[in-house]
TORTILO-44928 format. One record per residue (C-alpha): residue number from 1; residue in one letter; x, y, z. Coordinates in steps of 0.001 Angstrom, whole numbers. Each point is the difference from the previous one (the first is absolute). Layout:
<nodes>
 resi resn       u       v       w
  NUM    A       X       Y       Z
...
</nodes>
This chain:
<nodes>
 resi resn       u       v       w
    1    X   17857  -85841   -2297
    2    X   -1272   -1187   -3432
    3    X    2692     -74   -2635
    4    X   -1903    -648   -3966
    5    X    2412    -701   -2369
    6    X    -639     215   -3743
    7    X    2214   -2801   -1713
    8    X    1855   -3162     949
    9    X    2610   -1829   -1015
   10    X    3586    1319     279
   11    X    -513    3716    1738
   12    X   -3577    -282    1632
   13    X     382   -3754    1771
   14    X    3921    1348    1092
   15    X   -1691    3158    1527
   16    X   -3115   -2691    1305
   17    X    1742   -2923    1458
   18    X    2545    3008    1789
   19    X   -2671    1700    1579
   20    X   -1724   -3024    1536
   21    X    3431   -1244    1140
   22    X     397    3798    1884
   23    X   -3957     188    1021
   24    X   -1500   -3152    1027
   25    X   -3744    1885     224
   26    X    -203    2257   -2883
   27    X   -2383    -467   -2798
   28    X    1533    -873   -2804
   29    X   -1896    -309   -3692
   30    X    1483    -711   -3341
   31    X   -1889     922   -2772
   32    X    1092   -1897   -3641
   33    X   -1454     311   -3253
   34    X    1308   -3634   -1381
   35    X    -369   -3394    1520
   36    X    3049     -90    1583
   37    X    1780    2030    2659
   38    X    3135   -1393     161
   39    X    1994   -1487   -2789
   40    X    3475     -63   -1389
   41    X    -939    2609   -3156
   42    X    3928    -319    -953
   43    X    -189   -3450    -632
   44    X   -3187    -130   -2137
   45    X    2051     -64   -3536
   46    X    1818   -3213    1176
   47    X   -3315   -1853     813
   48    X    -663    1333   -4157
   49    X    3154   -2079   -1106
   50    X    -677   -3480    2520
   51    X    2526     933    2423
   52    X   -1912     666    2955
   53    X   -2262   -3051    -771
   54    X   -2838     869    2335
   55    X   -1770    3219     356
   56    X    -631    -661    3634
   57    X    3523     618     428
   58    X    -489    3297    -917
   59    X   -2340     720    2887
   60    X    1503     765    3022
   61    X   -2758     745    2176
   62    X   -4053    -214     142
   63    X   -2285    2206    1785
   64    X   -1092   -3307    2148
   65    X    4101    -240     838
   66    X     321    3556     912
   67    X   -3078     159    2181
   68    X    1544   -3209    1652
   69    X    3249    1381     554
   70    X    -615    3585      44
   71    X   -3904     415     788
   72    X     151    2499   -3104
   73    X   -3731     566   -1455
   74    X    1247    -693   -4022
   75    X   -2680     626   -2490
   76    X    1228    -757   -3652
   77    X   -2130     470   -3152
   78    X    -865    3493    1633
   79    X     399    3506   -1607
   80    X     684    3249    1904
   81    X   -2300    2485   -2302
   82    X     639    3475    1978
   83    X    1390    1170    2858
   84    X   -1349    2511    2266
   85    X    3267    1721    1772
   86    X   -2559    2143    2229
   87    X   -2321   -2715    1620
   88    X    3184   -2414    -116
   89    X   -2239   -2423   -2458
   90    X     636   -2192   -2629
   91    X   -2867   -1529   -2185
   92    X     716   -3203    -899
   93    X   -1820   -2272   -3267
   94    X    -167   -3775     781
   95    X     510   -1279   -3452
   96    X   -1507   -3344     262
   97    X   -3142    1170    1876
   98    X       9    3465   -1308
   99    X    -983    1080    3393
  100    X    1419    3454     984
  101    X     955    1477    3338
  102    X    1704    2121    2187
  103    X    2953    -463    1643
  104    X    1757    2654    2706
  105    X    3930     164    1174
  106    X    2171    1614    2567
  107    X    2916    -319   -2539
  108    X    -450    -976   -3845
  109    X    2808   -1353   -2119
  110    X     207    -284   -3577
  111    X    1465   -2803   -1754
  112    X   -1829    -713   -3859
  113    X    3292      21   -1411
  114    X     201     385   -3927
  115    X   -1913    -301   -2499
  116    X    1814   -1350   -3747
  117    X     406    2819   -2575
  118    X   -2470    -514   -2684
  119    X     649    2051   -3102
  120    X   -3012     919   -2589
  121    X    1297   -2399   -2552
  122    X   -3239   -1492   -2178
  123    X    -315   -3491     662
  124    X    1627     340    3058
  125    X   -2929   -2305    2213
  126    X    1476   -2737   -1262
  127    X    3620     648    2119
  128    X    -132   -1481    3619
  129    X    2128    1185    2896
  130    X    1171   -1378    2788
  131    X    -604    1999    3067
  132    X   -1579   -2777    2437
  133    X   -1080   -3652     684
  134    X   -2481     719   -2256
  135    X    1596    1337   -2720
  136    X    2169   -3372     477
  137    X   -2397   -2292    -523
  138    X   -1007    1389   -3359
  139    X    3074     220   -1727
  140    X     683   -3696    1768
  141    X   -3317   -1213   -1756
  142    X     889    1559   -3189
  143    X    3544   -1695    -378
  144    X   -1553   -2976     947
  145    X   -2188     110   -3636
  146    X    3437    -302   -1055
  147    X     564    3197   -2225
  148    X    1878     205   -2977
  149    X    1708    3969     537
  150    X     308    2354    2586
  151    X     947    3480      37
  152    X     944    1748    3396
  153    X    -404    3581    -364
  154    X    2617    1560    2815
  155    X    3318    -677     436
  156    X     464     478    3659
  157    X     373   -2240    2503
  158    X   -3837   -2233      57
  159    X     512     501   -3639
  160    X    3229   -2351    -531
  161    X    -851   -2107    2664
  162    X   -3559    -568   -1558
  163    X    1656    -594   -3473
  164    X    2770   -2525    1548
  165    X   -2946   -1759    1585
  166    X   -2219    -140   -2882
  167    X    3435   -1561   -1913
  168    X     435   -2429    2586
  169    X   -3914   -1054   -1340
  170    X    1754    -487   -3083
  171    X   -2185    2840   -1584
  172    X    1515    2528   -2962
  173    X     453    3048    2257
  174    X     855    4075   -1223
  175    X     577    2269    2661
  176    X   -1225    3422   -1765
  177    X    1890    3248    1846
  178    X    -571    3820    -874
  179    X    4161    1185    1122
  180    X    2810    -888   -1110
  181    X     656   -2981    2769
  182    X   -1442   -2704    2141
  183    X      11     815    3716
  184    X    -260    4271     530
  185    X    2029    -370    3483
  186    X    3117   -1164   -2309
  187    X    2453    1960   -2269
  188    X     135    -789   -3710
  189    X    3502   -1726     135
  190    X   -1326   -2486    2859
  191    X   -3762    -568   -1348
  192    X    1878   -1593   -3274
  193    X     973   -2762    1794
  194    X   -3840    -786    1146
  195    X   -1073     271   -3700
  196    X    2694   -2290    -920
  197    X   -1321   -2338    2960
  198    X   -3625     412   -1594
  199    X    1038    -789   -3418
  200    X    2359   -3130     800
  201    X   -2708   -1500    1479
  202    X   -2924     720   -2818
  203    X   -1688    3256    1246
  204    X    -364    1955   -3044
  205    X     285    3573     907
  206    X   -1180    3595   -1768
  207    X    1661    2969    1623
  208    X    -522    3164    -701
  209    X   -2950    -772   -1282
  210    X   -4069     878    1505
  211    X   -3118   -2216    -680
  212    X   -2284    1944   -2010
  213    X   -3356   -1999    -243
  214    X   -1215   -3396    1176
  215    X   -1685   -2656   -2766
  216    X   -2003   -3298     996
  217    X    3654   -1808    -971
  218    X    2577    2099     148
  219    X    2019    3464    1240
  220    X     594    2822   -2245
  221    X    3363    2545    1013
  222    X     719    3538   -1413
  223    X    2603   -1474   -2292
  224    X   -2151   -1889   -2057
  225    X     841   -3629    1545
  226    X   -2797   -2343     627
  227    X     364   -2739    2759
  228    X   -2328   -2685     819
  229    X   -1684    -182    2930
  230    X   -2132   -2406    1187
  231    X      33    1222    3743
  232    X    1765    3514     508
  233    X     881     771    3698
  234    X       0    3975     847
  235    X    3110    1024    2323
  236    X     886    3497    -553
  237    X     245     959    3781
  238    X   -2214    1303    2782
  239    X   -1305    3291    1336
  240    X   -1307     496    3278
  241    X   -3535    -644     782
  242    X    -752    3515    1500
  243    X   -3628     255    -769
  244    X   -1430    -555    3426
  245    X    2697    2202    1282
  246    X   -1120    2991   -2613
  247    X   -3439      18     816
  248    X     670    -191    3764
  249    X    1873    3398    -748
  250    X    3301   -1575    1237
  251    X    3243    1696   -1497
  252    X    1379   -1815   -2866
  253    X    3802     589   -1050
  254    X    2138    1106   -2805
  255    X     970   -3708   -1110
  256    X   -4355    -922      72
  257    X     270   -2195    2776
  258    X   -1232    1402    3845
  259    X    1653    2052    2020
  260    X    1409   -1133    3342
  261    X    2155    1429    2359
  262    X    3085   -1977    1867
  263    X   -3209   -1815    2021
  264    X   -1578    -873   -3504
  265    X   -2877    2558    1221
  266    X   -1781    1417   -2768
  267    X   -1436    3664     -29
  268    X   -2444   -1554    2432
  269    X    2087   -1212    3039
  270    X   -3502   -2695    1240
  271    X    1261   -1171   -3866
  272    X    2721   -1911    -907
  273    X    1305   -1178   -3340
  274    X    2128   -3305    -487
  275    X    1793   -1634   -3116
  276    X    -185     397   -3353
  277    X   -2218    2693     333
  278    X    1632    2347    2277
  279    X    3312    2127   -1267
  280    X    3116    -279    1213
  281    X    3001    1676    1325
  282    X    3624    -570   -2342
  283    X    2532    -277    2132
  284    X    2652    1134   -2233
  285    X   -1416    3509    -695
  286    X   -3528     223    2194
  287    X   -2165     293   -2372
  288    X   -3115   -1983    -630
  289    X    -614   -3005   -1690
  290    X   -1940   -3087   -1138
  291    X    1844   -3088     945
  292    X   -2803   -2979    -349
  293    X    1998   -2779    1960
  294    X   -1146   -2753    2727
  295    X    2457     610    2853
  296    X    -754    3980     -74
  297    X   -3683    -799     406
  298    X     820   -2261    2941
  299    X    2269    2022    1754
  300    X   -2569    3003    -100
  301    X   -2582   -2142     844
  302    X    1836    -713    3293
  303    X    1116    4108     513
  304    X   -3921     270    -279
  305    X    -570   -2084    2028
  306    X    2151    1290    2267
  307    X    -322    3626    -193
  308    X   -4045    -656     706
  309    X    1217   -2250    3166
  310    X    2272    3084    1127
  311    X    2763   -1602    -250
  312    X    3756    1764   -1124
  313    X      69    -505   -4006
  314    X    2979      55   -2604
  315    X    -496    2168   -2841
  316    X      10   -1818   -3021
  317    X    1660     996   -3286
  318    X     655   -2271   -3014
  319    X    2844   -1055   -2410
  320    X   -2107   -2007   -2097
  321    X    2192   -3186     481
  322    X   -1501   -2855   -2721
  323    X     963   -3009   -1706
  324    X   -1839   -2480   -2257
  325    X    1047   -3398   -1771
  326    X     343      54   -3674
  327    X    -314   -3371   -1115
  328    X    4109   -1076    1187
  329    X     371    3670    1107
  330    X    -330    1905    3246
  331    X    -347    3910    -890
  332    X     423    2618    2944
  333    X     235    3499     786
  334    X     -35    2197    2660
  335    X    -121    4184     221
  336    X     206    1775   -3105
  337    X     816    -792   -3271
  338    X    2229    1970   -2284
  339    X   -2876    1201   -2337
  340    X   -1447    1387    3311
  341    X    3247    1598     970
  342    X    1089    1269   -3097
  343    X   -3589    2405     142
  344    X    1156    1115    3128
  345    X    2551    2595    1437
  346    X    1841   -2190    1663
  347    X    3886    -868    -650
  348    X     588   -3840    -349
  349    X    2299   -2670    -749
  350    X    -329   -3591   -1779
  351    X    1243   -3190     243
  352    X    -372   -3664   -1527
  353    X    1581   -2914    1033
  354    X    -340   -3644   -1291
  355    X     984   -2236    2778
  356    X    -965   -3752     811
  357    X   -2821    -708    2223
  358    X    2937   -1883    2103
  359    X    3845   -1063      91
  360    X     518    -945   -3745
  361    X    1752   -2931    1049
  362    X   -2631   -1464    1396
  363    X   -2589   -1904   -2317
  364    X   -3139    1614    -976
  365    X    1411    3790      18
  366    X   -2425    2168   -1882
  367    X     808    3338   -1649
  368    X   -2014    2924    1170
  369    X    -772    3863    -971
  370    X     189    2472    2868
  371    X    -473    3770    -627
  372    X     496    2582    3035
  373    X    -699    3516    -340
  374    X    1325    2350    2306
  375    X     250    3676    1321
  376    X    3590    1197   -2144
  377    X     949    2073    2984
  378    X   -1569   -1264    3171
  379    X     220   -4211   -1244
  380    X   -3510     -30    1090
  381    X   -1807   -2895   -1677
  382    X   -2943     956   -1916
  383    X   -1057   -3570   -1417
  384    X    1452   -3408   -1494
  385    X   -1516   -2469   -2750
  386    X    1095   -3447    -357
  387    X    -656   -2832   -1921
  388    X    1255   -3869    -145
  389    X    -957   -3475     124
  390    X     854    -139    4170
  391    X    1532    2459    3025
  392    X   -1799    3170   -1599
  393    X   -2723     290    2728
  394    X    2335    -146    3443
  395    X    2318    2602   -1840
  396    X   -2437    2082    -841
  397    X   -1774    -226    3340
  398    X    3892     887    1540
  399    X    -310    3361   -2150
  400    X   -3678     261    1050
  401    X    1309    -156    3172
  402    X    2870    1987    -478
  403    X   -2381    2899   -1151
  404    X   -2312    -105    3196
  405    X    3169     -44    2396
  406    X    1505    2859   -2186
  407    X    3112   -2031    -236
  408    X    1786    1677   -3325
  409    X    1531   -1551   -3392
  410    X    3280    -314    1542
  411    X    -461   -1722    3189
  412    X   -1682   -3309   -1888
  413    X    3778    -399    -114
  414    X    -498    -216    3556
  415    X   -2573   -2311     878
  416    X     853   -3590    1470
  417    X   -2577   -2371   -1758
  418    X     -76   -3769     335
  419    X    2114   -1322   -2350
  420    X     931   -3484    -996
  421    X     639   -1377   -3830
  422    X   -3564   -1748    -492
  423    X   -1111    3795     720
  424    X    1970    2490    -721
  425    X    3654    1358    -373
  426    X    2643    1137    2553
  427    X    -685    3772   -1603
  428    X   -4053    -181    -454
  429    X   -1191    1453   -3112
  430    X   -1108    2785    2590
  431    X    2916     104    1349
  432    X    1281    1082   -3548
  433    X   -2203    2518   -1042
  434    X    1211    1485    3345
  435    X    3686     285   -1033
  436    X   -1301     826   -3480
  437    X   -1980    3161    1078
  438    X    3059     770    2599
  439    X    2350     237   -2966
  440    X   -2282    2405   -2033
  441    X   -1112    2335    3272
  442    X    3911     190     862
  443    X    1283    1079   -3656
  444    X    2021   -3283    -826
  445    X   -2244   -1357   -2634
  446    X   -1718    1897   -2732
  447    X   -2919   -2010   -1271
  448    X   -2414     632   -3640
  449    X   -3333   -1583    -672
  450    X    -866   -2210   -2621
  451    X   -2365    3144   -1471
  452    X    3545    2335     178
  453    X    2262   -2151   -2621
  454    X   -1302    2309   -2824
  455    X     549    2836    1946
  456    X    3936    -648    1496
  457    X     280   -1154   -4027
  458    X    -651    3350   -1493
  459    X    2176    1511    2627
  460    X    3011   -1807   -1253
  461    X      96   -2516    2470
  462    X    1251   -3408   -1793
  463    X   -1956   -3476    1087
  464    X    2289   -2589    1135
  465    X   -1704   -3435    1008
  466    X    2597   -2053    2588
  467    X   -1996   -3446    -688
  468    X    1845   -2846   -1548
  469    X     319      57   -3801
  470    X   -2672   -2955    -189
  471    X   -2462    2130    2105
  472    X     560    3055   -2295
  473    X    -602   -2217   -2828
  474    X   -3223   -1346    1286
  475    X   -1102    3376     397
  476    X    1122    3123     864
  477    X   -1475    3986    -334
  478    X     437    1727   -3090
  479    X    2961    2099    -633
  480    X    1955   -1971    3092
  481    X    3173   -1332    -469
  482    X    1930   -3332    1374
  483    X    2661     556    2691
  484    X    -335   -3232    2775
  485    X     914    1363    3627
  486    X    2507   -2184     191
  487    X    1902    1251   -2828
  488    X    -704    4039    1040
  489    X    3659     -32    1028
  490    X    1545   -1006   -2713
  491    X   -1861    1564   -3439
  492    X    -294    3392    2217
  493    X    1922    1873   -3017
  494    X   -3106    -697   -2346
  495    X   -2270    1974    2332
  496    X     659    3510   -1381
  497    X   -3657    2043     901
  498    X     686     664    3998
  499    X   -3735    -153     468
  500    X    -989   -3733     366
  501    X   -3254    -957     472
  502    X      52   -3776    1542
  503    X   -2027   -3066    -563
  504    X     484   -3313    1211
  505    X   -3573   -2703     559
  506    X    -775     861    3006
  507    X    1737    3045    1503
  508    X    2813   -1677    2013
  509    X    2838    -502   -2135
  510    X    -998    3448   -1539
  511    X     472    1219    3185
  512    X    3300   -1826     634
  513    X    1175    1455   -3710
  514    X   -1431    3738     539
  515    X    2035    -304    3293
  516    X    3231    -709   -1811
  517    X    -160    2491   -2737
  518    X    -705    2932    2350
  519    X    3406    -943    1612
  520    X    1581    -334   -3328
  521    X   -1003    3591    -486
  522    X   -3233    -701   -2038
  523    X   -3656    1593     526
  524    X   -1877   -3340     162
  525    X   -3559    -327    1108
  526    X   -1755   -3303     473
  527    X   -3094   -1407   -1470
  528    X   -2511    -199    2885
  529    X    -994   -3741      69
  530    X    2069    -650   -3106
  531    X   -1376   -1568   -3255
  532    X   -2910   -1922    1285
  533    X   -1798    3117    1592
  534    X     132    1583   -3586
  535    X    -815   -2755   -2338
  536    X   -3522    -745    1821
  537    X    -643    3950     153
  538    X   -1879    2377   -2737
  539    X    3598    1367   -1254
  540    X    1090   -3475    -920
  541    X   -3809    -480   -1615
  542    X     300    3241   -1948
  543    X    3935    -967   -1335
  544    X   -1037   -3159    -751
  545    X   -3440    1413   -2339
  546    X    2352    2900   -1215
  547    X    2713   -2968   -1361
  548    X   -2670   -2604   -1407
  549    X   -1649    3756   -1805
  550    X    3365     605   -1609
</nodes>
């Protein structure tokens, strides 16, 4: 059998290295259009900022290593122009001889991932993205001429990693995004705290706000500001590279990327379609979707690898599971968002929580945001966010987890996870959002959002913070007033409105407060993740502009 596949790195050297390890005499040909076949493409901003010291630590494997290992016939600096799906051909452009010839298969796999989004901005020639090793080396070369300013345009993930890189180079950086936030896979009330991150360190940041043309020095937006910008780097996002597939008449799906079936076979089933630029399957509602991540290339690489081998395959859906450092930050999600949800027809519940990354006793406890977002009936989890300075990533990987097993809200309560003070608490943050999401699902707690205050306001509800009087005083939500938990008991009688929304910091003593009114015969709701949720959302932004305006 002879196996061509279009593409290496992450999806088409998985689905390569798999097949040789199940068929010792098939004919196996990689075809890559850059000079290298295998390389760590996620770690190509840290080499930017010095970290990774060495670009030859970026490249895992050579096509001399993999023909020693693997006898795999690697030929980089080679383009796949056409493919004929009839005569099973591929014509293939040797870009440093400029020889061209034809190649045949048994089975053909695409893998030529993504290609950056480049919008029609004038000027925009000068903007350089970083795709591959070779991208890399330019923008390495250029901070290396020691630039004064630089101006990221794209706010997603290799856009604040590029900018915290190109700070660590001690270089004036603005990271230039078209929404509202940093970081699409985040709600607004979480993607504050990365902006805060950004700012406290030096990144200067324009949100909101679109580049509109592209001088010799400097970046012009739609609101009239004018950056400099002695080396811009381009980081808008990615869109599938389909063109091979689109001329070889192969079926190409609602979301732009290819369509494959549970086997990853395209319309074609001799064709195949790997990584970045084949769609995938949700796996909270089914549908398709573009999900341009390492470890889903790899692992349908290998269920290409087998299903070509005839072996028994898995299918594969995704929850878009994803995390990325922030300067002191770890950011992660997992599922859906709210923003997502909230479009949807689906019924579902919020919480936040604010616990330590470990037993507070113990030195070096950090605080963390967690969000979970559940079904409100069946306590199905939908998705989780969470950001801190350590013990994001292993709970979000639990709810990850969680998700894939179909283990609901509730039973985190139920989970045994290794626990010891230098790691974690006797009730694990996951453990809490458990009994939190088991209270709500069984009627016991009522909980509002931090966009609802307005809303339980102007239906008479009356705002009652529990914090201590010096919390209040440091900062509390408009219209609240000052009642400590611990003195609930006692001033009661000056609680006359029987509708009492709750606030405390974080949402526990709220909770604890809400708890005790209800029994004293009150209608008290809590504050979902208390104070600190709200003051680094929008509605605390908007209050605060709507006070300084007045």
């Amino acid at each position: 059998m002879k196996i061509v596949i279009i593409g290496g790195v992450a999806g088409g050297m998985s689905a390569a290295t798999r097949m040789r390890r199940l068929d010792a005499d098939a004919e196996i040909v990689v075809i890559e259009k850059s000079g290298h076949v295998s390389y760590a493409n996620c770690g190509l901003p840290y080499y930017v900022g010095g970290v990774i010291e060495e670009e030859e630590a970026l490249l895992l494997q050579t096509p001399s290593s993999l023909y020693a290992r693997f006898r795999l016939d690697v030929r980089i600096a080679s383009e796949v122009t056409a493919i004929d799906p009839l005569r099973k051909t591929v014509q293939v452009l040797n870009e440093l001889t400029g020889e061209s010839y034809e190649l045949n298969y048994d089975k053909l796999v695409l893998s030529p991932g993504a290609s950056p989004v480049v919008p029609p901005i004038p000027g925009i020639e000068r903007a350089l993205t970083l795709r591959t090793v070779e991208d890399v080396e330019k923008i390495f070369a250029r901070v290396e001429q020691k630039p004064a300013s630089a101006v990221v345009i794209g706010g997603g993930f290799i856009g604040v990693e590029i900018a915290e890189n190109l700070i660590h180079k001690g270089i004036a950086t603005t990271v230039v995004e078209a929404s509202p936030q940093l970081l699409a896979p985040l709600d607004p009330e979480m993607a504050t705290l990365v902006a805060k991150e950004m700012e406290r360190n030096g990144v200067n940041l324009y949100l909101g706000a679109a580049a509109t043309n592209i001088s010799e020095n400097s970046v012009q937006l739609n609101n009239g500001v004018d950056i400099p910008a002695e080396l811009i780097i381009l980081a808008i996002g990615v869109r599938p590279d389909t063109k091979l597939a689109k001329d070889a008449g192969l079926t190409i799906g609602t979301r732009g990327g290819i369509s494959v079936d549970e086997f990853n076979r395209t319309s074609n089933h001799d064709i195949y379609a790997v990584g970045d630029v084949a769609e995938k399957t949700d796996a909270i509602d089914g549908s398709s979707t573009l999900v341009p991540l390492a470890n889903l290339a790899n692992r349908h690489g290998r269920v290409v690898a087998d299903h070509i081998a005839g072996r028994a395959t898995r299918p594969v859906k995704t929850i878009g599971t994803a995390i990325v450092k922030v300067f002191d930050l770890m950011i992660a999600a997992t599922g859906w968002n709210e923003k997502r949800l909230a479009n949807s027809d689906r019924k579902y519940q919020v919480i936040h929580s604010h616990p330590n990354s470990h037993a507070g006793y113990y030195p070096g406890a950090q605080q963390m945001s967690l969000k979970l977002i559940f079904d409100s009936k069946t306590g199905e989890i939908l998705g989780a966010q969470g950001i801190g300075i350590e013990g994001v990533d292993k709970r979000i990987d639990v709810i990850a987890t969680a998700i894939r097993g179909g283990i609901t809200a509730p039973e985190l309560a139920d989970l045994e996870l290794a626990y010891a003070p230098p790691f974690g608490s006797a009730k694990d943050a996951i453990n809490m959002l458990g009994y939190i999401s088991e209270n709500i699902l069984s009627g016991l707690l009522e909980t509002a959002q931090w966009s609802q205050i307005e809303q339980f306001q102007n239906k008479g509800f009356e705002l009652l913070d529990v914090r201590t009087s010096s919390e209040f005083t440091a900062g509390s939500i408009p219209g609240a007033k000052s009642m400590p938990v611990d003195e609930i008991r006692g001033r009661v009688s000056e609680l006359t409105n029987k509708n009492i929304l709750v606030n405390c910091q974080v949402g526990q003593r709220g909770h604890t407060a809400s708890m005790l009114l209800k029994e004293l015969g009150y209608n008290a709701v809590n504050l979902d993740g208390g104070y600190l949720t709200w003051s680094n959302s929008p509605a605390s932004t908007t209050k605060k502009e709507k006070e300084y305006v007045s």
